[in-house]
C-alpha positions as CSV (number, residue, x, y, z in Angstrom):
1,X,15.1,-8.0,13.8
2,X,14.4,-6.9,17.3
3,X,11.4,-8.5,19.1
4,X,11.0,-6.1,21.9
5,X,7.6,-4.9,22.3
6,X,6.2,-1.4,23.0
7,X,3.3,-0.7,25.9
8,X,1.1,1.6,24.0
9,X,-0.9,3.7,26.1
10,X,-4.6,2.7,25.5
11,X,-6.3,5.5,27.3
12,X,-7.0,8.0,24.6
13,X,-8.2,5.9,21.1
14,X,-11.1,3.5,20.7
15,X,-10.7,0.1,21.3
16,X,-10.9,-0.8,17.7
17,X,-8.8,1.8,16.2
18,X,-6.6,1.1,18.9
19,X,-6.0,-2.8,18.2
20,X,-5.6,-1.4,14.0
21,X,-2.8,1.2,14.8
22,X,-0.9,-1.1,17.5
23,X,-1.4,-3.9,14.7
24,X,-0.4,-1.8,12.3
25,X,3.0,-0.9,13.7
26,X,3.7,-4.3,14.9
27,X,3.6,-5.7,11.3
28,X,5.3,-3.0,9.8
29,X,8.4,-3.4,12.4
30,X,8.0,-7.2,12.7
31,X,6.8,-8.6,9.6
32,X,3.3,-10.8,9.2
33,X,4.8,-14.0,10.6
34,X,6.3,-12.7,14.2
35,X,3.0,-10.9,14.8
36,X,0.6,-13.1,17.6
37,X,-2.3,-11.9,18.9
38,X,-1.2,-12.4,22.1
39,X,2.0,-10.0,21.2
40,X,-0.3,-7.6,20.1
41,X,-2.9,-8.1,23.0
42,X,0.5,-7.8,25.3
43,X,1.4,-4.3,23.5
44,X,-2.5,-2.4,23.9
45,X,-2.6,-3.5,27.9
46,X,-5.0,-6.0,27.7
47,X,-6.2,-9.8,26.9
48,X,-5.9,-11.6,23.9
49,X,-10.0,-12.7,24.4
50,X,-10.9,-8.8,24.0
51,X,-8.6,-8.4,20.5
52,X,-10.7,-11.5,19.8
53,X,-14.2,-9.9,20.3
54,X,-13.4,-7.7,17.3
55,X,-11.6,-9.7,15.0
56,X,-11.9,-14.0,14.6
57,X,-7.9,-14.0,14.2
58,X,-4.5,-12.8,12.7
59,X,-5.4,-13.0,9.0
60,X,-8.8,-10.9,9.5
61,X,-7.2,-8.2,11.9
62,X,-4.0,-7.8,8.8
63,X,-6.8,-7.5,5.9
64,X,-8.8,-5.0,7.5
65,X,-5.7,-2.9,7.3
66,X,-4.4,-3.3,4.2
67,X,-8.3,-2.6,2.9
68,X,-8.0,0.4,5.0
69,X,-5.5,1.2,2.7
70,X,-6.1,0.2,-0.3
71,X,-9.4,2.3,0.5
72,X,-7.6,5.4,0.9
73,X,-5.2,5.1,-2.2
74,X,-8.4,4.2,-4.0
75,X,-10.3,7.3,-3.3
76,X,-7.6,9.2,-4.2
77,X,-7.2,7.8,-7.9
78,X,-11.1,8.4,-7.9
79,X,-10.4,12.2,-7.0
80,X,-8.1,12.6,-9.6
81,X,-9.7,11.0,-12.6
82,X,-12.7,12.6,-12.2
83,X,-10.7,16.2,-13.0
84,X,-7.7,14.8,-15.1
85,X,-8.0,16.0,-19.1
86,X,-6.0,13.7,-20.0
87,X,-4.9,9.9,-19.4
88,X,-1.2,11.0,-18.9
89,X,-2.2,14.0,-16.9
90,X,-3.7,11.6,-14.4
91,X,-1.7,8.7,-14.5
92,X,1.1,10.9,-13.2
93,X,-1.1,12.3,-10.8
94,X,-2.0,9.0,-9.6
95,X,1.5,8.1,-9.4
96,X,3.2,10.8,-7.6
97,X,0.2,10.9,-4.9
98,X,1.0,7.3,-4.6
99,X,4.6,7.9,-3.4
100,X,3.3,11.1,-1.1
101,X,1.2,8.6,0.6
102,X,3.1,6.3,1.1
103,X,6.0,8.3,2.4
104,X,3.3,10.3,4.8
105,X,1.8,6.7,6.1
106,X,4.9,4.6,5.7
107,X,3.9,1.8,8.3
108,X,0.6,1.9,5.7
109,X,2.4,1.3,2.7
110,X,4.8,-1.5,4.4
111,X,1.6,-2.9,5.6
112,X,-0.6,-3.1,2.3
113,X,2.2,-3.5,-0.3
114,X,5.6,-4.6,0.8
115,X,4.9,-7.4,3.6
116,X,5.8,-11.1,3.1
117,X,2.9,-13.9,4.1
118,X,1.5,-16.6,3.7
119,X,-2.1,-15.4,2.2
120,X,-1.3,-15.1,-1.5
121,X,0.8,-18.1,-2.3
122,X,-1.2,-19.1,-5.7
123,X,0.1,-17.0,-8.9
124,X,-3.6,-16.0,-8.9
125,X,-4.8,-15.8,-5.4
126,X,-3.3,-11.8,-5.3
127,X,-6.4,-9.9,-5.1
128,X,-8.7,-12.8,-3.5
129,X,-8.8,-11.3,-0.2
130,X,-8.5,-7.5,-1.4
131,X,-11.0,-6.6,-4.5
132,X,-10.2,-3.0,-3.4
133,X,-6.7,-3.5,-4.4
134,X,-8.0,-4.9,-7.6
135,X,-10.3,-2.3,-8.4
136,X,-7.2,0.4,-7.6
137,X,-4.9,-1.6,-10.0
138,X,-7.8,-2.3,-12.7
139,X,-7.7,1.8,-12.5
140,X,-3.9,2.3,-13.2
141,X,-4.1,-0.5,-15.9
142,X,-7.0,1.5,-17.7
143,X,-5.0,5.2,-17.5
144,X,-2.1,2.9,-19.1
145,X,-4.3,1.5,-21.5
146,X,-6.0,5.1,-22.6
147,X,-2.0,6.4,-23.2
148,X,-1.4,3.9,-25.4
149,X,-2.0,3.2,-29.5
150,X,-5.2,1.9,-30.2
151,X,-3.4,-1.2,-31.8
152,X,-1.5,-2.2,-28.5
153,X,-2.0,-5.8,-27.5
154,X,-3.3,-7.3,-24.3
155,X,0.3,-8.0,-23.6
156,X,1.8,-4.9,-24.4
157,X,-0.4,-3.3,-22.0
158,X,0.4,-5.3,-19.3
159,X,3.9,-4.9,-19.6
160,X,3.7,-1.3,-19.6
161,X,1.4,-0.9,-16.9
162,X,3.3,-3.7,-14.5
163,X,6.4,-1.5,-15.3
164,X,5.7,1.8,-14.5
165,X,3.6,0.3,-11.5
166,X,6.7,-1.5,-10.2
167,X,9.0,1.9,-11.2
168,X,7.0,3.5,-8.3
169,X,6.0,1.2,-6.1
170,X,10.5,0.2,-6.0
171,X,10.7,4.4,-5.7
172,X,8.2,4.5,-2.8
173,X,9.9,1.6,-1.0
174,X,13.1,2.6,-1.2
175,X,12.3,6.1,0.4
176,X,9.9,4.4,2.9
177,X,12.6,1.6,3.8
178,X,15.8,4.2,3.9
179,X,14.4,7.9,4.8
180,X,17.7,9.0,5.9
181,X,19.8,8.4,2.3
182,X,20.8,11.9,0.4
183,X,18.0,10.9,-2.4
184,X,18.0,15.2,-3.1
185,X,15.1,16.7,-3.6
186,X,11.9,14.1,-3.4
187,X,9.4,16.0,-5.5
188,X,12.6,16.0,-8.6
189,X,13.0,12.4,-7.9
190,X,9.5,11.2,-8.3
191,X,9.3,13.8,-11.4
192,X,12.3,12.2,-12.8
193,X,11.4,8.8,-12.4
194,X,7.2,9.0,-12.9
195,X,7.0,11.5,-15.5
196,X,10.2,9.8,-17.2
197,X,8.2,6.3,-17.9
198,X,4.4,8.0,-18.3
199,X,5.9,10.2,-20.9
200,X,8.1,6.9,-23.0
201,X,4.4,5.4,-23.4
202,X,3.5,4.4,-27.0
């Protein structure tokens, strides 16, 4: 993985927003555990001592983005269940906007739900630092939960839910990670494999 680093031009953003999108792009090229502060700091044009003014350190500056995210998917899962008329109608709502966003913020999605560290190492320390991320998973588990028989067990719901969520999230990271494979047409792919798995629901 290349470690050459890229002098963004600071003139024209915010301070803040500028440390979040140079952040943002670092991690997403890099990966959590080749990203310093002083990396970044070198990469914005200017001290280490200024990134620290606005955030206490490494950890802080990388959940404030993936909340960012999360944040975003989660009002859009809120937008659609408030006008779905039915649970499969807006689970595969949910679903496909899921891929379009992360295939029109791709260093986003690498950021929030495909990057490696060192934060979540207990089996159930996942959502500790990101209740937004819980809430937006709580919300796909209950669409999965509404599709299904009234005499589905705990498990059985689970399972369902944690496979259609990992039949899109593996979609949306293969078209984030390789954007130049012949996948044909995007919107037939997602179709085929989102509407496929909503629809075998029991």
């Amino acid at each position: 993985m290349s470690t050459q680093t890229t002098i963004i031009d600071s003139s024209q953003l915010p301070l803040k927003m500028l440390i979040l999108d140079a952040a943002r792009k670092l991690f997403a090229e890099h990966g959590y555990a080749q990203v310093s502060m002083r990396k970044l700091a070198t990469t914005i044009g200017y001290s280490p001592t200024t990134i620290y003014h606005h955030f206490k350190d490494k950890k802080e500056l990388f959940l404030c983005l993936t909340e960012e995210t999360y944040r975003d998917f989660l009002h859009a899962i809120n937008e659609i269940l408030a006008v779905s008329k039915s649970p499969k109608d807006a689970l595969k709502n949910i679903l496909h906007t899921f891929v379009t966003m992360g295939l029109e913020n791709p260093n986003a999605y690498r950021v929030g739900f495909m990057m490696e560290t060192d934060l979540w190492k207990a089996r159930d320390s996942h959502f500790e630092h990101n209740p937004l991320g819980k809430t937006m998973y709580d919300r796909i588990n209950s669409c999965v939960k509404k599709c299904m028989t009234p005499d589905s067990t705990d498990e059985d719901i689970l399972v369902t839910s944690n496979s259609i969520i990992a039949a899109t999230h593996g979609l949306t990271a293969l078209l984030v990670t390789y954007p130049n494979f012949e996948w044909g047409p995007v919107n037939k792919l997602k179709k085929q494999v989102i509407d496929s798995a909503v629809d075998s629901i029991v």
